[in-house]
N, C-alpha and C positions, 0 to 999 in steps of 0.2 A: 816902877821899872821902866827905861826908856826901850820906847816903841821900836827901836833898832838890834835892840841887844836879844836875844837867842834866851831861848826858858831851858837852861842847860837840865833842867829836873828830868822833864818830860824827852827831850832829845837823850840823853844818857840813856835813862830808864829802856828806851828802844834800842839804844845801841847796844844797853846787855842782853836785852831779852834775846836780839839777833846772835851774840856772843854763844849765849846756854844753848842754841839750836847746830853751833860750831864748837867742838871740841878742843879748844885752842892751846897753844902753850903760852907762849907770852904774847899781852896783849899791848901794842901803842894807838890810843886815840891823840889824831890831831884836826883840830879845828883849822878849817881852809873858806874862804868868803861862801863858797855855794853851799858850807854843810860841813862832813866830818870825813876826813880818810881812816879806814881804820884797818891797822897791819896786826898779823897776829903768825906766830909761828904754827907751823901744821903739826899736827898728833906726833909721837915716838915716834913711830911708822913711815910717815911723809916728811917729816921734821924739815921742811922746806916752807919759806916765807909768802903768806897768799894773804889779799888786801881787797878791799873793796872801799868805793865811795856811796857815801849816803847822803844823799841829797833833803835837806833842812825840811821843805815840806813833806817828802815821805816819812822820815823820822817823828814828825810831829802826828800828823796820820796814824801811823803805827802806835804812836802815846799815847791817843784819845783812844786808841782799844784795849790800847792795856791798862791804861785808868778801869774801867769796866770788870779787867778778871780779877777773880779772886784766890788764885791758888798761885803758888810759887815755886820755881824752877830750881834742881838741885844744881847747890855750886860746882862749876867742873873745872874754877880760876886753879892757875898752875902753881898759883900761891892762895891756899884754901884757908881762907880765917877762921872760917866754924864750918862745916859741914851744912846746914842749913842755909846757907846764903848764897844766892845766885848772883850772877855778873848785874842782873837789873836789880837787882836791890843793892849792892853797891854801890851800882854807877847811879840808880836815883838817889840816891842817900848824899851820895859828891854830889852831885847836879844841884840836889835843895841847896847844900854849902858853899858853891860855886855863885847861884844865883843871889843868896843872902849878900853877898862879897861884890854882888854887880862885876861881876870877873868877864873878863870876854880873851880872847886871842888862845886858848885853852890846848895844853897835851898833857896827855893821861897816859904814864908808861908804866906798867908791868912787871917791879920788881922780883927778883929770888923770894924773897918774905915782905913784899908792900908792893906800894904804887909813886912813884916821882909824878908832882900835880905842878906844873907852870901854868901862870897865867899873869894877863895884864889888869891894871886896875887904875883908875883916876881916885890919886888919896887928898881928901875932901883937907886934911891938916899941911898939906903942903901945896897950896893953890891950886886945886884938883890936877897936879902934875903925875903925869904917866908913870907906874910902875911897875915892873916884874917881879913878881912872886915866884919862889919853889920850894915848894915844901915836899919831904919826904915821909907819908904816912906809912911805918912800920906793920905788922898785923896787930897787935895788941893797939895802935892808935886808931887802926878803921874799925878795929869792934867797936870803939867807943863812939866813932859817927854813926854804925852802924846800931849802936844802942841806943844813940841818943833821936833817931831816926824812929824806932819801933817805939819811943817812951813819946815822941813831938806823936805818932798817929794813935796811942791810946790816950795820952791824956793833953797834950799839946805842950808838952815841956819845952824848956829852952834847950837849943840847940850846942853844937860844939864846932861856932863860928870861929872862935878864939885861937883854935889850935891851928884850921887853915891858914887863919890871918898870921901866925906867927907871934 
């Protein structure tokens, strides 16, 4: 991986755990040079738009401690794919898939039932020329990252590169 590009696994992974600590409705991650903006609409209640920036070293900081826990945060995404899965186990589960892909310029948005995933990419079959990606992971296609995620940490199965990639 080049020394420049962002370990989206470990950044994500923080950016949901910060997510499961906020009760959000919909969430947009966008990748900005210093790190991540990240918008999310306010509970039923507030239902008004609040954001914060997360600057790349505290996110990464925040990842090396959550590598360490061993328990997991109930999902509270406003489009729930299983009931067991939290914003950081998604957003690490995209983040492995993201980094497989060497993806950088990165937004993560918050569907009714999925997530819209953009990103940039240098494709090695076309003179490593620049290109954008978007895909639309439904729920029934993030179970399958997100299965193929829990099967890559028990036994180290192959991943589900393929479907990002298009």
């Amino acid at each position: 991986m080049n020394e420049t590009r962002r370990a989206y696994q470990t950044s994500m992974r923080a950016i949901g755990a910060y997510l499961d600590q906020t009760p959000p409705g919909r969430v947009r991650v966008i990748e900005v040079p210093e790190g991540f903006d990240v918008h999310w609409l306010g509970n039923a209640a507030d239902h008004y738009l609040q954001w914060v920036h997360l600057p790349v070293d505290e996110l990464l900081a925040w990842g090396e401690k959550l590598k360490r826990k061993k328990t997991r945060s109930p999902f509270r995404s406003h489009t729930p794919i299983t009931e067991d899965h939290s914003y950081e186990n998604v957003f690490r589960a995209l983040g492995f898939e993201l980094d497989a892909l060497e993806a950088y310029g990165i937004l993560v948005d918050e569907l009714e039932d999925g997530f819209l995933v953009t990103y940039q990419f240098l494709n090695p079959h076309e003179s490593y020329m620049l290109r954008k990606h978007m895909v639309i992971l439904r729920r029934d296609e993030m179970f399958q990252v997100l299965s193929a995620a829990d099967a890559r940490r028990q036994s180290h199965k192959h991943s589900l590169r393929e479907l990002l990639a298009g």
